[in-house]
C-alpha positions in Angstrom: -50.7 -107.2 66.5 -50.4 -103.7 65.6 -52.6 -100.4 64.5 -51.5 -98.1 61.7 -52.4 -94.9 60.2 -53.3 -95.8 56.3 -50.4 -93.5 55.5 -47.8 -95.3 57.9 -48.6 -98.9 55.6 -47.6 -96.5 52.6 -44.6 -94.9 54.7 -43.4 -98.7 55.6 -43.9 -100.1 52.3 -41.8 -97.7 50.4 -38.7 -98.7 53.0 -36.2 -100.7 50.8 -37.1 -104.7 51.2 -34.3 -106.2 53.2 -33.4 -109.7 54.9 -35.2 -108.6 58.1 -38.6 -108.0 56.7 -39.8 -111.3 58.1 -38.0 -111.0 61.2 -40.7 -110.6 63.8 -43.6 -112.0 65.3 -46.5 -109.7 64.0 -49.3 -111.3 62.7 -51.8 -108.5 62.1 -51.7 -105.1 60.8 -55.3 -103.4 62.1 -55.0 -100.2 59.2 -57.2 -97.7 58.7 -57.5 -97.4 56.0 -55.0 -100.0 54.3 -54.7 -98.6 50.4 -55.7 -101.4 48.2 -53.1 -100.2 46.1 -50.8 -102.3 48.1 -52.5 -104.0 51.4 -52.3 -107.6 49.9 -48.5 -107.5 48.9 -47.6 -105.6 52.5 -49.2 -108.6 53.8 -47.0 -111.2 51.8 -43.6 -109.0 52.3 -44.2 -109.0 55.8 -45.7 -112.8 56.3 -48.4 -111.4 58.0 -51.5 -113.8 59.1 -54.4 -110.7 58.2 -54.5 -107.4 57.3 -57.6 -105.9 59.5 -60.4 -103.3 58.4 -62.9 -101.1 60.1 -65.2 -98.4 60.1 -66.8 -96.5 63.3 -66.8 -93.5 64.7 -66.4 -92.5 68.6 -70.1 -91.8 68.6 -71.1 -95.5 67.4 -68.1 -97.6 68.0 -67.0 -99.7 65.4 -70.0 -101.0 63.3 -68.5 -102.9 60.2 -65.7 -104.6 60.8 -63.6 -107.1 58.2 -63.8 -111.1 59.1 -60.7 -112.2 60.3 -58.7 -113.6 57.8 -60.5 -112.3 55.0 -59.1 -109.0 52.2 -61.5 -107.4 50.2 -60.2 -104.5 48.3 -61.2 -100.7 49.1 -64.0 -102.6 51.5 -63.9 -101.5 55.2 -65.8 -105.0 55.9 -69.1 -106.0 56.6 -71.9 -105.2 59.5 -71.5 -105.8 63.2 -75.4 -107.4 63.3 -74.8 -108.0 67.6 -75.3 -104.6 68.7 -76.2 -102.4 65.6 -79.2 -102.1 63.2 -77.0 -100.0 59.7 -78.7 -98.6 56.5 -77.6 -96.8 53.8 -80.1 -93.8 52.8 -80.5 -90.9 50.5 -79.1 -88.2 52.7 -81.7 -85.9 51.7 -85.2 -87.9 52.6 -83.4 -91.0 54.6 -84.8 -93.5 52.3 -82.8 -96.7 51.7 -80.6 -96.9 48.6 -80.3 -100.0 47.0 -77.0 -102.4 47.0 -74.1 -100.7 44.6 -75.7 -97.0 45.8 -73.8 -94.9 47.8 -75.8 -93.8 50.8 -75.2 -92.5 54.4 -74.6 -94.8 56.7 -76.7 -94.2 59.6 -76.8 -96.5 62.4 -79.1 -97.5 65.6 -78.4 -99.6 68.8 -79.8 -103.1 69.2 -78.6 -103.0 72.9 -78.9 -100.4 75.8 -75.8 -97.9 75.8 -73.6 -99.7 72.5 -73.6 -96.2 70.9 -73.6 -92.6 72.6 -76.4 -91.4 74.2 -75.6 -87.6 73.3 -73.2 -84.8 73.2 -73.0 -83.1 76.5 -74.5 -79.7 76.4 -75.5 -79.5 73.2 -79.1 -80.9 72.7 -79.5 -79.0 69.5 -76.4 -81.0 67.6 -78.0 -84.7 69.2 -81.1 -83.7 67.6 -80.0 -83.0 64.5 -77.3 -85.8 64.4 -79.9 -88.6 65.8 -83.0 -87.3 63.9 -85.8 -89.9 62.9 -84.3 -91.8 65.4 -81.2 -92.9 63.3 -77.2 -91.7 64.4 -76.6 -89.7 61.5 -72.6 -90.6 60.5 -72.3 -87.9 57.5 -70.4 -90.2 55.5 -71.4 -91.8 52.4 -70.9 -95.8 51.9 -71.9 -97.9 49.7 -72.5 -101.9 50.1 -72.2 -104.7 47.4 -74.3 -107.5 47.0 -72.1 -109.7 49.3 -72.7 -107.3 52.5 -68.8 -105.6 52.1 -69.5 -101.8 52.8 -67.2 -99.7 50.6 -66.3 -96.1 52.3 -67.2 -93.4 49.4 -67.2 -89.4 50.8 -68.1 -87.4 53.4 -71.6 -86.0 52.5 -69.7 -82.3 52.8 -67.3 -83.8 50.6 -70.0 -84.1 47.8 -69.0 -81.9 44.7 -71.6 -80.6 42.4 -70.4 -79.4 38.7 -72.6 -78.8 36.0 -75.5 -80.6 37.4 -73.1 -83.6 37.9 -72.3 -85.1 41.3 -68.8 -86.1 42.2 -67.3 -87.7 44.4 -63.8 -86.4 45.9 -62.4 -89.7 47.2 -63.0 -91.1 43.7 -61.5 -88.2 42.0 -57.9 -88.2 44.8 -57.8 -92.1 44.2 -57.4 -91.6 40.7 -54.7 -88.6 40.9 -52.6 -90.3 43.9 -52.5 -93.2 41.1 -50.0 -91.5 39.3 -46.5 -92.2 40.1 -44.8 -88.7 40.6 -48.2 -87.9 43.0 -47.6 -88.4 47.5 -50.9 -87.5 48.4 -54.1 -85.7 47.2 -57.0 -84.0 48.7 -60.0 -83.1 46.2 -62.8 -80.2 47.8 -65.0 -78.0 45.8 -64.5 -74.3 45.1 -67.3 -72.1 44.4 -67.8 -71.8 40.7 -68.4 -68.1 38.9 -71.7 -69.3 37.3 -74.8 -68.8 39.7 -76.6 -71.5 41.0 -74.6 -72.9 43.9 -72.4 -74.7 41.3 -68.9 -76.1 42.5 -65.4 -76.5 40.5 -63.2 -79.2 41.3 -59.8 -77.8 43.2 -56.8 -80.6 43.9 -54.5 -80.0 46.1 -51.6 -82.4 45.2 -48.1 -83.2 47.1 -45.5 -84.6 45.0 -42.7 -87.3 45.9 -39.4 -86.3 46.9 -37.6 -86.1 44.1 -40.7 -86.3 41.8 -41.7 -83.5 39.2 -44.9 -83.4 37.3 -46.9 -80.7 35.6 -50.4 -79.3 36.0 -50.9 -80.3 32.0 -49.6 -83.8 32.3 -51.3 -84.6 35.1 -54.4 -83.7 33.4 -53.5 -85.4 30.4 -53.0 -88.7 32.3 -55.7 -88.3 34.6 -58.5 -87.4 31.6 -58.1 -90.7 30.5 -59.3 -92.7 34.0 -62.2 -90.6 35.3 -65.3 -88.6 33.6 -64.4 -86.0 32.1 -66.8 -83.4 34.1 -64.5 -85.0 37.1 -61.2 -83.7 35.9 -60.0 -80.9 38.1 -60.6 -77.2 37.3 -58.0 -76.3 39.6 -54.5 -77.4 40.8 -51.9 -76.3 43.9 -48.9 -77.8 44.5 -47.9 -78.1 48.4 -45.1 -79.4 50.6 -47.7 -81.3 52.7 -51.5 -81.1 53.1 -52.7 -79.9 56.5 -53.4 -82.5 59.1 -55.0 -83.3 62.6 -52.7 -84.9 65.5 -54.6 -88.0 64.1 -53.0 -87.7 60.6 -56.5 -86.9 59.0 -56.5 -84.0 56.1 -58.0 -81.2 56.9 -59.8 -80.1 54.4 -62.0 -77.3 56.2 -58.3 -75.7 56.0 -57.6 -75.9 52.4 -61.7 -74.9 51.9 -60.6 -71.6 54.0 -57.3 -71.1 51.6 -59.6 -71.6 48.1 -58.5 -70.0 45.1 -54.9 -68.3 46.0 -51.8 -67.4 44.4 -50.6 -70.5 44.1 -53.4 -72.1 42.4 -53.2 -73.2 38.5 -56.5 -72.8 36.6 -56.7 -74.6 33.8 -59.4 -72.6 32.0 -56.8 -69.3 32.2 -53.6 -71.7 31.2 -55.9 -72.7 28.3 -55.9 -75.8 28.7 -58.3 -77.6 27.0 -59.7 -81.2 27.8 -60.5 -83.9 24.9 -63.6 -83.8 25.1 -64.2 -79.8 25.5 -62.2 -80.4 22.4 -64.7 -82.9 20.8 -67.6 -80.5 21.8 -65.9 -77.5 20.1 -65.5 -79.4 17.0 -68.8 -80.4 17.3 -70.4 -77.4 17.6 -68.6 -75.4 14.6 -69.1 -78.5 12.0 -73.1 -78.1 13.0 -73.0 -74.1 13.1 -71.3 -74.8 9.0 -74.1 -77.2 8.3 -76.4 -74.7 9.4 -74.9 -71.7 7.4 -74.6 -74.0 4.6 -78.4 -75.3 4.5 -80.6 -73.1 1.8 -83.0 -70.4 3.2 -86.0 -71.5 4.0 -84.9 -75.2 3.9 
C-alpha cells in the first residue's frame, strides 16, 4: 500500500505504459484526492485491488472515509458513524441542508478525545471554530442520497457574481478538462461595481508543449458551465504556488489579483454567447418600442 498526492496519480499516469506496469506487489493506492478523470483506469493499468478515498482534517481525524473495495467518482466516501456525529449546514445559520445541497461539514465527537480539544493559546480561534458546539471544517460538501459525501469548496472559496453563487472547484474542474490545460486554480477578484460583488479570475498552467488562447479557452469552456461562471479574467503561469504539502495556495494568487499579466476579457472584447444573445435581445425590443405608435 501506498499514499499519493492527487497530483502524483496524474504525474504517474501520464508516464508512457510499459511491460513493467504490473510488475509489483501494490495493492492500494490511498490518494487524496484521486481525479475521477482517471482513478478507475490507474486502477486497471496498474492491477491494483482499490483505489482508497478520504476526507479529514488534523483537527478531526479522518471522518468519511471510502469502503474498501468500493469507487465512487469525485466522492471522498461515506461517514465514519464509530466516533463522529457529521452534518451538512447552511454556513450562515448552521441549519441542515438537505441530501444533493452543498453544506459545511461540521463535525462532533461520539467518544472522549477522537477530535482535538483546542488550539493551544488561542481560545478566541476554538470558539469561533467549535461554536454551537459543532467543529466548524470551513469546507463545503455535499452528500447524495446513498450517504457518498462529495467535496465541493472551501466556504472562502465561494464566489459571488451578479447575485449568482459559484463554486471555484466546479468552475477549475471544468477548465483543467481541456486538453492543452495542467492545472487550474479559480478565486474571486473584487469586481468594479459596488456591493461586495466578485469576478471570476483563473489562473491556468498549460502542458509542456501545449498552447492555448485566452479566446479558445473561453470558447470551449462557455459551452460546459453557466454562463455567469465563465471567467472574467485569465493569467497564464509556469506553476501555481504551493505548500510543502502540494496544496495551491490561493491566499497567494488572492494577494497577486489583477496584474500585468492578467487577460480581461471585457477590455479584449470578447464577448460570450449569451452576452451576445442579450445584446440582440435588447436592441430587437428597443426597435419594437420605437416602432410602436404614440400613445399605443
Amino acid at each position: 500500500m501506498t499514499n499519493l498526492q492527487g497530483v502524483m496519480t496524474d504525474f504517474v499516469f501520464k508516464q508512457p505504459p510499459t511491460p513493467h506496469d504490473r510488475d509489483h506487489r501494490l495493492r492500494v493506492v490511498y490518494a487524496i484526492p484521486a481525479s475521477p478523470r482517471i482513478a478507475l483506469a490507474f486502477k486497471e493499468r496498474f492491477g491494483l485491488e482499490a483505489i482508497a478515498q478520504s476526507y479529514g482534517q488534523t483537527e478531526i481525524g479522518l471522518v468519511i472515509f471510502m469502503p474498501y473495495g468500493e469507487y465512487t467518482p469525485g466522492s471522498s466516501g461515506k461517514a465514519v458513524p464509530h466516533w463522529y456525529d457529521i452534518r451538512l449546514v447552511d454556513p450562515d445559520t448552521d441549519e441542515p441542508v438537505p441530501d444533493g445541497e452543498p453544506g459545511e461539514l461540521v463535525v462532533r465527537s461520539r467518544d472522549p478525545w477522537a477530535i482535538f480539544s483546542g488550539y493551544y493559546g488561542m481560545p478566541e480561534e476554538t470558539l469561533r471554530a467549535c461554536r454551537n458546539l459543532w467543529y466548524h471544517t470551513g469546507d463545503m460538501l455535499r452528500r447524495d442520497e446513498d450517504g457518498n459525501y462529495y467535496f465541493v469548496d472551501r466556504t472562502k472559496d465561494k464566489i459571488r457574481r451578479r447575485a449568482e453563487n459559484i463554486s471555484a472547484s466546479e468552475v477549475e474542474s471544468v477548465v483543467i478538462g481541456h486538453p492543452a490545460v495542467k492545472e487550474c486554480a479559480v478565486i474571486a477578484v473584487a469586481s468594479e461595481i459596488a456591493g461586495g460583488e466578485d469576478e471570476v479570475k483563473a489562473c491556468i498552467v498549460v502542458e509542456e508543449g501545449g498552447h492555448v488562447t485566452p479566446e479558445e479557452l473561453l470558447d470551449w469552456a462557455e459551452d460546459r458551465m453557466p454562463y455567469f461562471a465563465v471567467p472574467r479574467y485569465i493569467e497564464f503561469m509556469g506553476a501555481l504556488p504551493r505548500t510543502p504539502t502540494e496544496k495551491v495556495q490561493k491566499q497567494v494568487l488572492r494577494q497577486n489579483g489583477l496584474n500585468a499579466n492578467t487577460w480581461d476579457r471585457e477590455k479584449a472584447g470578447y464577448k460570450l454567447k449569451e452576452e451576445i444573445r442579450r445584446q440582440r435581445a435588447k436592441a430587437e425590443q428597443a426597435a419594437r418600442d420605437a416602432a410602436r405608435p404614440e400613445g399605443g
